[in-house]
PAVEX-450557 format. One record per residue: residue number from 1; residue in three letters; chain; x, y, z of N, C-alpha, C in turn. Coordinates in Angstrom, 2 decimals, padded with zeros to 5 digits. Layout:
<pt><i>NUM</i><aa>ALA</aa><ch>A</ch><n_east>X</n_east><n_north>Y</n_north><n_up>Z</n_up><ca_east>X</ca_east><ca_north>Y</ca_north><ca_up>Z</ca_up><c_east>X</c_east><c_north>Y</c_north><c_up>Z</c_up></pt>
...
***
This chain:
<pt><i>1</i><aa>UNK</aa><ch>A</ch><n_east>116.31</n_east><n_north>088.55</n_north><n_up>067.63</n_up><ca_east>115.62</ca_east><ca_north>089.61</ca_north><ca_up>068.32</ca_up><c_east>114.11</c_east><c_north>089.32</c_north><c_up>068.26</c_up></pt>
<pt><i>2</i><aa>UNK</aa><ch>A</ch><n_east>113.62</n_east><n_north>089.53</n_north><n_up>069.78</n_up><ca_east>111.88</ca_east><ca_north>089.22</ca_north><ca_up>069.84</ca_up><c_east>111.31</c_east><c_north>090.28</c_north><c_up>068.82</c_up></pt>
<pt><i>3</i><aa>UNK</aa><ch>A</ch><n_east>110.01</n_east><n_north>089.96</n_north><n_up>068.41</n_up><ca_east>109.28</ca_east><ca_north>091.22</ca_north><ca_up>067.64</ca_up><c_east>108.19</c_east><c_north>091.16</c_north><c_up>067.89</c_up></pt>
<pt><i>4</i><aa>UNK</aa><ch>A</ch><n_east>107.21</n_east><n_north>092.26</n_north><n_up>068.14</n_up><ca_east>106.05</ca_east><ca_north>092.46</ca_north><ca_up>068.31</ca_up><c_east>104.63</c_east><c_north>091.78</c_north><c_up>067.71</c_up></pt>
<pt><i>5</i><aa>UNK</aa><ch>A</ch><n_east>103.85</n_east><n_north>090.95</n_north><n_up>068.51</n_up><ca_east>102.92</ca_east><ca_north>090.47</ca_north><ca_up>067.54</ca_up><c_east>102.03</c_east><c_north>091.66</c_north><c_up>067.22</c_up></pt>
<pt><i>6</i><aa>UNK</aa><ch>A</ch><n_east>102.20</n_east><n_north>092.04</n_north><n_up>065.62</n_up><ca_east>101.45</ca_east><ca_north>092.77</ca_north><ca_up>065.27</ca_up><c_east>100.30</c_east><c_north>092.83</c_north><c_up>063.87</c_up></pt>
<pt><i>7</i><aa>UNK</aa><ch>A</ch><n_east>099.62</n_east><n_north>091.35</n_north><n_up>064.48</n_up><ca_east>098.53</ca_east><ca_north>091.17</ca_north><ca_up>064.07</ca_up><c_east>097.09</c_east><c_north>091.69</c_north><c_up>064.30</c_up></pt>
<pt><i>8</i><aa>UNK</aa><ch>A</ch><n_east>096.30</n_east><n_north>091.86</n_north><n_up>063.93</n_up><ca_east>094.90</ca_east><ca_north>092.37</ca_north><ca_up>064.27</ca_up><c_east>094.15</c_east><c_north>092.04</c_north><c_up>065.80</c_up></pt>
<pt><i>9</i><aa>UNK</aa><ch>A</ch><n_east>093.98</n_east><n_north>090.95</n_north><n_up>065.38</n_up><ca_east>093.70</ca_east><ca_north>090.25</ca_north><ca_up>066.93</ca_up><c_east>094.53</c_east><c_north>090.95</c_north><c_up>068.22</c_up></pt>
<pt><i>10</i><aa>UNK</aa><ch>A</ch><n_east>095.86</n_east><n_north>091.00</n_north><n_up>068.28</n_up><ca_east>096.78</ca_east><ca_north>091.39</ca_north><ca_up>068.88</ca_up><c_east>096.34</c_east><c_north>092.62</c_north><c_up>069.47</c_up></pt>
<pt><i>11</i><aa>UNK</aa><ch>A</ch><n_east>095.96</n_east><n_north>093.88</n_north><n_up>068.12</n_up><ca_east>095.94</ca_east><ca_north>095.27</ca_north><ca_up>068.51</ca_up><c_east>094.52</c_east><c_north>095.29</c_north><c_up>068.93</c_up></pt>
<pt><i>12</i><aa>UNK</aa><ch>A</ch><n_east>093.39</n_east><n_north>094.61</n_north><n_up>068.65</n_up><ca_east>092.23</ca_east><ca_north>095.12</ca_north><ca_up>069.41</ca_up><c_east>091.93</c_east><c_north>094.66</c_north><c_up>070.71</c_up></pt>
<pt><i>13</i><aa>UNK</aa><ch>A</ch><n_east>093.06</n_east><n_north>093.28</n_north><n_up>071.20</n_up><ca_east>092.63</ca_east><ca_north>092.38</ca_north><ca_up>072.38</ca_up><c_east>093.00</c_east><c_north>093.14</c_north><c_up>073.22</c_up></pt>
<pt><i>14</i><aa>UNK</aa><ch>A</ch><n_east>091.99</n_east><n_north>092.96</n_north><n_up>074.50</n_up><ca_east>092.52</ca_east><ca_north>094.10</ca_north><ca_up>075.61</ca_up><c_east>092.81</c_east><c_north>092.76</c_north><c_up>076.94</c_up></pt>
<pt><i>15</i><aa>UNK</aa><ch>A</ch><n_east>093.40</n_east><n_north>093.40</n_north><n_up>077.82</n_up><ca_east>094.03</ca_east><ca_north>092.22</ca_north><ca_up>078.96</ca_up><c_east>091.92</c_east><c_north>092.14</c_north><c_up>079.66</c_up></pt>
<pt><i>16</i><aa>UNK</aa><ch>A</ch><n_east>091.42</n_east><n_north>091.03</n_north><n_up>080.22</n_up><ca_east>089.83</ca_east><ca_north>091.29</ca_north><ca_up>080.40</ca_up><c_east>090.37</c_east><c_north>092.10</c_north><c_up>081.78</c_up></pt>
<pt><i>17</i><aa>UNK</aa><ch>A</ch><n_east>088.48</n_east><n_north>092.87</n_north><n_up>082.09</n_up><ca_east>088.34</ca_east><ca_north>093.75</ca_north><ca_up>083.24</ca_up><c_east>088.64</c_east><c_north>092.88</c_north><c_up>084.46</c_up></pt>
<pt><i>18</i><aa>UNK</aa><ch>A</ch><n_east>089.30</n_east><n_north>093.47</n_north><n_up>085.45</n_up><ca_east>089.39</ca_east><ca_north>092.91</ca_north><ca_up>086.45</ca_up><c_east>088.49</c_east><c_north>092.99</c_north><c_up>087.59</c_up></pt>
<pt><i>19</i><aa>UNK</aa><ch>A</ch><n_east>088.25</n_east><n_north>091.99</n_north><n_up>088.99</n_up><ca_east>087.32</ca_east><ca_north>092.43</ca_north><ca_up>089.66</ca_up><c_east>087.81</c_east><c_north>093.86</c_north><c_up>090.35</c_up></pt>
<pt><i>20</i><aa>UNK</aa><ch>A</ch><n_east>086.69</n_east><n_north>094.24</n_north><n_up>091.24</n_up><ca_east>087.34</ca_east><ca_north>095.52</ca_north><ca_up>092.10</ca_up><c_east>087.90</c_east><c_north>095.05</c_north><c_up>093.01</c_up></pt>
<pt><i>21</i><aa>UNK</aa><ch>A</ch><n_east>089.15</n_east><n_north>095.72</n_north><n_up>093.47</n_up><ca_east>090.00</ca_east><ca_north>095.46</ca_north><ca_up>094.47</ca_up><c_east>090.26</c_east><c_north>096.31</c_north><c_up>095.61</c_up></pt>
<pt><i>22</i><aa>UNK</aa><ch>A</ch><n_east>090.67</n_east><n_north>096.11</n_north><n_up>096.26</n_up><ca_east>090.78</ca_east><ca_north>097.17</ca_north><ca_up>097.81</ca_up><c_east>091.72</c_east><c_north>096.82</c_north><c_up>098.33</c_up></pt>
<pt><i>23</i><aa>UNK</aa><ch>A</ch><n_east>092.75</n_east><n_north>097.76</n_north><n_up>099.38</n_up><ca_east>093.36</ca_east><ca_north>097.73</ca_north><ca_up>100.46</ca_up><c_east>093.63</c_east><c_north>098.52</c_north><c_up>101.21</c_up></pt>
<pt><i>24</i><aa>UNK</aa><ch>A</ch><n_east>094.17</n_east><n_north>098.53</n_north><n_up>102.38</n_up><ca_east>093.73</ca_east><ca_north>099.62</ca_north><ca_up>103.48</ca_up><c_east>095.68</c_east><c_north>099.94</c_north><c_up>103.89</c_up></pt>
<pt><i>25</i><aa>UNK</aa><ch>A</ch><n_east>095.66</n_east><n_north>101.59</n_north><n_up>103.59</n_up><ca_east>096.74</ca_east><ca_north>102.24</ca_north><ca_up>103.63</ca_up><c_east>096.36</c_east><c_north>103.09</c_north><c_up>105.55</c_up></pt>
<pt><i>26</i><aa>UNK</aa><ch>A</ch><n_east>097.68</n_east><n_north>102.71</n_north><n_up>106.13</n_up><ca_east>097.50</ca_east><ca_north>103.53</ca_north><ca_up>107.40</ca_up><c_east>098.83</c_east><c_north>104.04</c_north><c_up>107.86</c_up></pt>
<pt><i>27</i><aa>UNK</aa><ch>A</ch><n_east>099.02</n_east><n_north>104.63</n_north><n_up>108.63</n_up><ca_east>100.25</ca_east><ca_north>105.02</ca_north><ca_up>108.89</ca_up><c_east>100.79</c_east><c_north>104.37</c_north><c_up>110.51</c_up></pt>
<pt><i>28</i><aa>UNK</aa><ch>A</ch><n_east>101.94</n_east><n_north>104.09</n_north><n_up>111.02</n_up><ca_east>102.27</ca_east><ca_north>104.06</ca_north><ca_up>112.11</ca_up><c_east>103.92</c_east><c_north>104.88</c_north><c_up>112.39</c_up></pt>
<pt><i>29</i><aa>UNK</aa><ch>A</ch><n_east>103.72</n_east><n_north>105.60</n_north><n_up>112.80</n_up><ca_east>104.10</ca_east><ca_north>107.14</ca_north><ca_up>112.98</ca_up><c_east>104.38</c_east><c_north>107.74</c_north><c_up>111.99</c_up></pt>
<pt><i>30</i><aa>UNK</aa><ch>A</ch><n_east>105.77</n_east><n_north>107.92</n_north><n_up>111.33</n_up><ca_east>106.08</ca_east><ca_north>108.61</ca_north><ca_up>110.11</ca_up><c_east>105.84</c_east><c_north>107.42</c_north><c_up>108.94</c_up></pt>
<pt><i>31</i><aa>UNK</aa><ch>A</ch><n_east>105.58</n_east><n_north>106.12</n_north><n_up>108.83</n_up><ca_east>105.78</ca_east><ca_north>104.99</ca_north><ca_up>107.74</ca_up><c_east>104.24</c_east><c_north>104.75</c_north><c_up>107.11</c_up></pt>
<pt><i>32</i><aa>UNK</aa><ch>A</ch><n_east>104.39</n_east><n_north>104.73</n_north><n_up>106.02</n_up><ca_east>102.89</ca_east><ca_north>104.12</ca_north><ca_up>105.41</ca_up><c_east>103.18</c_east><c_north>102.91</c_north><c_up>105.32</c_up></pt>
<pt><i>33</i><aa>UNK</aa><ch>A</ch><n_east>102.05</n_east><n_north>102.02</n_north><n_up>105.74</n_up><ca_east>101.77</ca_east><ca_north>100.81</ca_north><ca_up>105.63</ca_up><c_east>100.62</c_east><c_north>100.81</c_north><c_up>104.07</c_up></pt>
<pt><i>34</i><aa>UNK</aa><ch>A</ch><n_east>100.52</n_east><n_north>099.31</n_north><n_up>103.93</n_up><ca_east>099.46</ca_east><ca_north>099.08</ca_north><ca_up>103.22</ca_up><c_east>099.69</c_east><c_north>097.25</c_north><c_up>103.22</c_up></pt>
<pt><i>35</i><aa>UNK</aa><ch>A</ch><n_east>097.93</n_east><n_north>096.90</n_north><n_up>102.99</n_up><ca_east>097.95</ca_east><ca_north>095.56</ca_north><ca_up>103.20</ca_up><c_east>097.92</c_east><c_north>094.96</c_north><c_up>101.55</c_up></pt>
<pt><i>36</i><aa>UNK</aa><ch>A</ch><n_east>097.68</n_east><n_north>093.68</n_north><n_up>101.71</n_up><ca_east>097.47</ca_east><ca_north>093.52</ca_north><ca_up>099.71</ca_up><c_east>096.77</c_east><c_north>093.75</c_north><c_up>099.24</c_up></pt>
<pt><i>37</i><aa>UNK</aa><ch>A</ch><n_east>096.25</n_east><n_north>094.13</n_north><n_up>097.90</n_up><ca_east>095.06</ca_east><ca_north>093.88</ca_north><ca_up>097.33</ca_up><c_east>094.19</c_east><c_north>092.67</c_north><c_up>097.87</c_up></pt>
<pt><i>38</i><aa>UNK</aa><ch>A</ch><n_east>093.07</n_east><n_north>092.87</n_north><n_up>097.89</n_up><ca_east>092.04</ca_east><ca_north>092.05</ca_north><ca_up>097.79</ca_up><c_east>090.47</c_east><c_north>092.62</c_north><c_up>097.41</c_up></pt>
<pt><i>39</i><aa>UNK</aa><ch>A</ch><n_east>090.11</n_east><n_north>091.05</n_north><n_up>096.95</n_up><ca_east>088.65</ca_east><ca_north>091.37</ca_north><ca_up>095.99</ca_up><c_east>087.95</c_east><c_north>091.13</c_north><c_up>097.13</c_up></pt>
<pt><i>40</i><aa>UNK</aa><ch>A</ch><n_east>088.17</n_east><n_north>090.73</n_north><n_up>098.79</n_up><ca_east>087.32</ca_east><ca_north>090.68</ca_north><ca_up>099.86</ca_up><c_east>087.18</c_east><c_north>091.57</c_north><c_up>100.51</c_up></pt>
<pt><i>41</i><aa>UNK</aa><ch>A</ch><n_east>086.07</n_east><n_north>092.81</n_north><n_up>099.97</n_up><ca_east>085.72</ca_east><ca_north>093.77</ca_north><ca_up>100.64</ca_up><c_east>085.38</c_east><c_north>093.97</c_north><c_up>102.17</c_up></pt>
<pt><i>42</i><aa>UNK</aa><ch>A</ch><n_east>084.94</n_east><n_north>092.85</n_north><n_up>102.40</n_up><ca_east>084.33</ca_east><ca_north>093.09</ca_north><ca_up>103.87</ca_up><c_east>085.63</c_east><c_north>092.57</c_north><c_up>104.90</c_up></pt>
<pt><i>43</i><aa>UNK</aa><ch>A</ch><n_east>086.27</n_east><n_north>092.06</n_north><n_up>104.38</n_up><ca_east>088.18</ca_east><ca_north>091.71</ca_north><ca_up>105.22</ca_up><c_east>088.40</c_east><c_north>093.54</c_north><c_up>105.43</c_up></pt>
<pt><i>44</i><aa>UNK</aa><ch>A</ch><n_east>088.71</n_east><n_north>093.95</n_north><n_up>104.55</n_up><ca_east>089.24</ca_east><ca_north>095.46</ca_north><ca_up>104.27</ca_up><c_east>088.68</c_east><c_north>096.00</c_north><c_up>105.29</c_up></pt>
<pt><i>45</i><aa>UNK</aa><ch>A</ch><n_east>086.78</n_east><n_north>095.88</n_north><n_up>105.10</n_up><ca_east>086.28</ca_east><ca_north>097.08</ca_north><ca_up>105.91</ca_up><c_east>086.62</c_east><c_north>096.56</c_north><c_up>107.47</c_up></pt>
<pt><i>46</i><aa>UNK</aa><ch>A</ch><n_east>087.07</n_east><n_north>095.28</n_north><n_up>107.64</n_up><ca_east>087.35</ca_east><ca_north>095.13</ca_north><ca_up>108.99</ca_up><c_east>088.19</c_east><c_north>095.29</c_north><c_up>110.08</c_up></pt>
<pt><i>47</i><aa>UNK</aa><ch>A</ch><n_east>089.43</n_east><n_north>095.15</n_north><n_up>108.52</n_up><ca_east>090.53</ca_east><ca_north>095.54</ca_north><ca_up>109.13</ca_up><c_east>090.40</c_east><c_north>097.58</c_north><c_up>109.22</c_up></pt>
<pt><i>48</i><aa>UNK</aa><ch>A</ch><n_east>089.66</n_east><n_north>098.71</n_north><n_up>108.48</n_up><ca_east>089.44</ca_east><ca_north>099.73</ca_north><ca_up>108.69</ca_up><c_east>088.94</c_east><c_north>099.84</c_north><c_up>110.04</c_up></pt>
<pt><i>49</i><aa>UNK</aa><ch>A</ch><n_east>087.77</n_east><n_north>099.54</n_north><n_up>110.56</n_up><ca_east>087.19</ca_east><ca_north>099.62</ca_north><ca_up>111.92</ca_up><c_east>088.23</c_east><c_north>099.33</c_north><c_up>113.03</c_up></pt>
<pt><i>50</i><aa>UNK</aa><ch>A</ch><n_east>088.76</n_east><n_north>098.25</n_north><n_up>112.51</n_up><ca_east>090.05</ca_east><ca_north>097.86</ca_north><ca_up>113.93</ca_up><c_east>091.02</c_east><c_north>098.74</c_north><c_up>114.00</c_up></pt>
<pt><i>51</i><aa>UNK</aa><ch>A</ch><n_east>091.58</n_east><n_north>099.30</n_north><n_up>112.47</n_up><ca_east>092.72</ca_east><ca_north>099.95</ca_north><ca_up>112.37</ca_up><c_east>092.57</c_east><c_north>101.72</c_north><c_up>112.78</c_up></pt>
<pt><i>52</i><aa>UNK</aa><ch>A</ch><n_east>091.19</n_east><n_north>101.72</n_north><n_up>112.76</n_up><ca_east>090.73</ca_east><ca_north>103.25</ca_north><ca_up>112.93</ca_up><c_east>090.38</c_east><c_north>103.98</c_north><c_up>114.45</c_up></pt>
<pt><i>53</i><aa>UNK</aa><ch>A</ch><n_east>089.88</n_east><n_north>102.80</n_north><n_up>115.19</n_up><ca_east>089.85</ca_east><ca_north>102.69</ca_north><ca_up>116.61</ca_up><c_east>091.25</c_east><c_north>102.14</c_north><c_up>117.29</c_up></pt>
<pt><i>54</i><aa>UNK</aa><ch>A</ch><n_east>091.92</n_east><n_north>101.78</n_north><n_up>116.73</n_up><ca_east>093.25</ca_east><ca_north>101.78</ca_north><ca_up>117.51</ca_up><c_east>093.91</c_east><c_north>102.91</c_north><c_up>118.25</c_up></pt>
<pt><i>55</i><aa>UNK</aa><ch>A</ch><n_east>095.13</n_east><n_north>102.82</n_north><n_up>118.73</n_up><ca_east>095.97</ca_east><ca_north>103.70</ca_north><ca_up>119.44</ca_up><c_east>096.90</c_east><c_north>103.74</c_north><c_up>118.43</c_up></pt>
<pt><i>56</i><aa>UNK</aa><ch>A</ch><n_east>097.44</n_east><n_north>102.88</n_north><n_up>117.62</n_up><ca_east>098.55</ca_east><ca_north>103.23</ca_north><ca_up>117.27</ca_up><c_east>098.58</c_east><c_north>103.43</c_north><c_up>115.54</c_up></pt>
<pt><i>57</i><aa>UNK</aa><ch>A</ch><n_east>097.47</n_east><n_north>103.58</n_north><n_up>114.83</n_up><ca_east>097.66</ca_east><ca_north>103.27</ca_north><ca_up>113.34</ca_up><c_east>096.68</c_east><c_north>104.91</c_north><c_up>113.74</c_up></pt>
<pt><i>58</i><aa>UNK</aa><ch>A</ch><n_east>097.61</n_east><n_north>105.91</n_north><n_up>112.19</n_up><ca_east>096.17</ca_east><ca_north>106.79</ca_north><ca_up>111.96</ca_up><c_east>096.25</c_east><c_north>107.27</c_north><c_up>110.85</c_up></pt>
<pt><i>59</i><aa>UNK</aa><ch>A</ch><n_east>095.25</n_east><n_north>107.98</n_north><n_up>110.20</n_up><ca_east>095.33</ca_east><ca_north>108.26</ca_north><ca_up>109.29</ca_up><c_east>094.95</c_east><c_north>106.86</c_north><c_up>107.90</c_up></pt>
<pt><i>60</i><aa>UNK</aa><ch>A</ch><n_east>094.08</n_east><n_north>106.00</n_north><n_up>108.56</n_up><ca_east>093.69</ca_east><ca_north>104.90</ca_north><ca_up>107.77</ca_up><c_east>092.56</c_east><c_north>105.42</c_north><c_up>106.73</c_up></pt>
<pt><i>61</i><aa>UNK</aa><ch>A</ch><n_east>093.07</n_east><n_north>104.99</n_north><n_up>105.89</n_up><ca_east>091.66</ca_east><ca_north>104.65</ca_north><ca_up>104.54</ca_up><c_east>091.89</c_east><c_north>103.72</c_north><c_up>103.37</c_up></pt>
<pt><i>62</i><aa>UNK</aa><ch>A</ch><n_east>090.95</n_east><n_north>103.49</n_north><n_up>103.02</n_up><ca_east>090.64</ca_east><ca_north>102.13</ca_north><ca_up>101.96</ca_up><c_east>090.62</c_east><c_north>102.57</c_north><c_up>100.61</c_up></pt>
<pt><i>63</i><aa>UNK</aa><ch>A</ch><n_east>091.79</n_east><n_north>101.96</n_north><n_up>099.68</n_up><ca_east>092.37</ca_east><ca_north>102.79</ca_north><ca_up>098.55</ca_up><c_east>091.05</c_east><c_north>101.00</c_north><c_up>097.73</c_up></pt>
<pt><i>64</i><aa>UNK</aa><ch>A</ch><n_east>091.18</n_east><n_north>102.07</n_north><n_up>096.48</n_up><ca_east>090.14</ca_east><ca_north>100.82</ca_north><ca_up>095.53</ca_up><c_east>091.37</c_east><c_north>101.10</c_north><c_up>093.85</c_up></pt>
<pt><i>65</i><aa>UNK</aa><ch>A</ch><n_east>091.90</n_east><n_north>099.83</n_north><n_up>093.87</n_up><ca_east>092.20</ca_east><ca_north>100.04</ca_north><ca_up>092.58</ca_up><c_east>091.77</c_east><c_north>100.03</c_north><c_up>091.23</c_up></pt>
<pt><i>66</i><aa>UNK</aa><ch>A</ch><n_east>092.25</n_east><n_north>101.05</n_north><n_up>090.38</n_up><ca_east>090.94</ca_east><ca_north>101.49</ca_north><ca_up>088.99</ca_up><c_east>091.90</c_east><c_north>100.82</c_north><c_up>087.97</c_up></pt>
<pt><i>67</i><aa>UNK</aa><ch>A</ch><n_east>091.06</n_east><n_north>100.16</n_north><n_up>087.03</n_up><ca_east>091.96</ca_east><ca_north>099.96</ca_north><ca_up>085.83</ca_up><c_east>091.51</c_east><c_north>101.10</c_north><c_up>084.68</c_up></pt>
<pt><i>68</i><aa>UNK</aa><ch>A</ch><n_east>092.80</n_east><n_north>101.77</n_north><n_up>084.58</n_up><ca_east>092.40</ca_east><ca_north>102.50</ca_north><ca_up>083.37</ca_up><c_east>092.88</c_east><c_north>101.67</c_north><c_up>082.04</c_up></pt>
<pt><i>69</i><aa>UNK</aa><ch>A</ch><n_east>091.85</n_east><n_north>102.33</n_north><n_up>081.40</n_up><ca_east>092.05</ca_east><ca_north>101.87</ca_north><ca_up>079.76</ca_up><c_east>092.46</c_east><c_north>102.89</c_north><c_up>078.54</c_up></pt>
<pt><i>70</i><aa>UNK</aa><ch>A</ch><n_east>093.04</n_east><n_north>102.74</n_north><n_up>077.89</n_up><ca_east>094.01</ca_east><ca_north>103.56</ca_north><ca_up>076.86</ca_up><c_east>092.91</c_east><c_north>103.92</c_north><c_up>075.51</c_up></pt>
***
Protein backbone atom coordinates (compact mmCIF):
# COMPACT_ATOMS: atom_id res chain seq x y z
CA UNK A 1 0.00 0.00 0.00
CA UNK A 2 1.22 3.66 -1.26
CA UNK A 3 1.74 6.08 1.82
CA UNK A 4 1.83 9.59 2.10
CA UNK A 5 5.07 11.54 1.93
CA UNK A 6 4.89 13.02 5.15
CA UNK A 7 7.92 14.80 5.54
CA UNK A 8 8.43 18.54 6.21
CA UNK A 9 9.43 19.63 2.93
CA UNK A 10 6.36 17.76 1.65
CA UNK A 11 3.82 19.71 4.02
CA UNK A 12 5.12 23.26 3.41
CA UNK A 13 5.78 22.77 -0.56
CA UNK A 14 3.04 24.33 -2.42
CA UNK A 15 2.39 23.24 -6.36
CA UNK A 16 4.27 27.11 -7.79
CA UNK A 17 1.70 30.04 -8.85
CA UNK A 18 0.49 29.68 -12.10
CA UNK A 19 0.32 32.26 -14.95
CA UNK A 20 -3.21 33.93 -15.44
CA UNK A 21 -5.35 32.15 -17.66
CA UNK A 22 -8.51 32.92 -19.69
CA UNK A 23 -11.23 31.49 -21.83
CA UNK A 24 -14.22 32.61 -23.46
CA UNK A 25 -17.62 30.81 -22.42
CA UNK A 26 -20.65 31.57 -25.03
CA UNK A 27 -23.65 29.99 -25.71
CA UNK A 28 -25.18 28.71 -29.08
CA UNK A 29 -28.77 28.33 -28.36
CA UNK A 30 -29.49 26.25 -25.27
CA UNK A 31 -25.46 24.68 -25.10
CA UNK A 32 -22.51 26.36 -23.37
CA UNK A 33 -19.52 26.33 -25.20
CA UNK A 34 -16.11 27.18 -23.88
CA UNK A 35 -12.68 27.36 -25.58
CA UNK A 36 -9.32 26.17 -23.63
CA UNK A 37 -7.52 27.82 -21.25
CA UNK A 38 -5.00 30.06 -22.39
CA UNK A 39 -2.22 32.41 -20.99
CA UNK A 40 -2.83 34.43 -24.56
CA UNK A 41 -4.93 37.11 -23.53
CA UNK A 42 -5.24 39.02 -26.56
CA UNK A 43 -6.39 35.44 -28.67
CA UNK A 44 -9.37 35.48 -25.99
CA UNK A 45 -10.12 39.13 -26.36
CA UNK A 46 -10.41 38.35 -30.07
CA UNK A 47 -12.14 35.66 -30.18
CA UNK A 48 -14.79 37.92 -27.57
CA UNK A 49 -15.18 40.79 -30.25
CA UNK A 50 -15.91 38.16 -33.06
CA UNK A 51 -18.00 36.03 -30.81
CA UNK A 52 -20.00 39.07 -29.46
CA UNK A 53 -20.82 40.68 -32.84
CA UNK A 54 -21.95 37.55 -34.30
CA UNK A 55 -25.48 36.26 -35.13
CA UNK A 56 -25.24 33.18 -33.68
CA UNK A 57 -23.15 32.94 -30.25
CA UNK A 58 -24.67 35.09 -27.16
CA UNK A 59 -24.29 35.62 -24.06
CA UNK A 60 -20.26 35.57 -24.39
CA UNK A 61 -17.77 36.45 -21.63
CA UNK A 62 -14.20 35.82 -20.66
CA UNK A 63 -13.95 33.56 -17.52
CA UNK A 64 -10.11 34.10 -15.82
CA UNK A 65 -9.05 31.19 -13.83
CA UNK A 66 -8.06 31.84 -9.94
CA UNK A 67 -5.89 29.55 -8.09
CA UNK A 68 -6.98 29.34 -4.71
CA UNK A 69 -4.73 28.47 -1.93
CA UNK A 70 -5.61 26.48 1.29
Amino acid sequence: MARADTTAAAQRDTAPAQADEWRLRYMVGDLTHYTEWTTDFPTVENYYEQYRRGDYAHDVAIERRAVVER
